[in-house]
C-alpha angles and dihedrals in degrees: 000000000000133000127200127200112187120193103357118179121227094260091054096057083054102057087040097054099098098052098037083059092059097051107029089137107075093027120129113181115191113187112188119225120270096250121182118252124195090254091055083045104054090041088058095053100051091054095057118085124271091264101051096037078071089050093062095030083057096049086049105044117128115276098027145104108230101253127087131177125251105246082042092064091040081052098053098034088045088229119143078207143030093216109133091015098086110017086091106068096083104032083052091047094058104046087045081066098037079054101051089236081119133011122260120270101033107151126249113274098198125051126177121216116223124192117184089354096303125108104242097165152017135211150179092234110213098220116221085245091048110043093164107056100111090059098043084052090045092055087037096060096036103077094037099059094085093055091056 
């Protein structure tokens, strides 16, 4: 015999205890991964600070990869430095979790490059287990431009 329970909350998990210890034994647990949704997404970025929020509206703007150099960024943010702009992602990330907006272990959305020590560029990173990022925090953004 074997029983599988996919996906179980924590909760879940709770109610069933007594009944998973009696039958550890034939017990299979997937959990899938904590992937980002647009909601997630847009509720992320409207959490960041106004200077980072063009950061990422700038990695997921139409026609783009999500990735954009460094000076590329100082040159559309007219900033002579991107101090300030990108210290918030994963500070913002974690008290999003500590504060139940998002679940716990969503990957970073925003990694910077760095080449000899120096940041030389930044990306929305499509996870193995989230293939699709790129695209949830291009829809994401999208709609909340306008609000901005």
């Amino acid at each position: 015999m074997e029983i599988r329970i996919i996906d179980p909350s924590p909760e879940e998990l709770e109610l069933l205890a007594p009944f998973l210890e009696r039958h550890r034994d034939c017990i299979v647990v997937d959990s899938a991964p904590v992937r980002w949704t647009v909601e997630t997404a847009r509720a992320y970025y409207r959490q960041l600070p106004p200077r980072a929020r063009d950061v990422l509206r700038l990695l997921a703007a139409p026609g783009h990869d999500g990735v954009r150099g460094a000076d590329e960024l100082r040159a559309e943010l007219g900033a002579s430095n991107l101090r300030g702009f990108t210290g918030s992602f994963r500070p913002i990330l974690a008290e999003g979790e500590r504060a139940g907006r998002w679940p716990a272990g969503l990957p970073m959305p925003v990694e910077s490059i760095k080449r000899g020590g120096a940041v030389t560029s930044f990306q929305i990173t499509n996870h193995t287990d989230h293939p699709d990022l790129l695209d949830v925090f291009k829809a994401a953004v999208a709609d909340q431009a306008s609000v901005d």
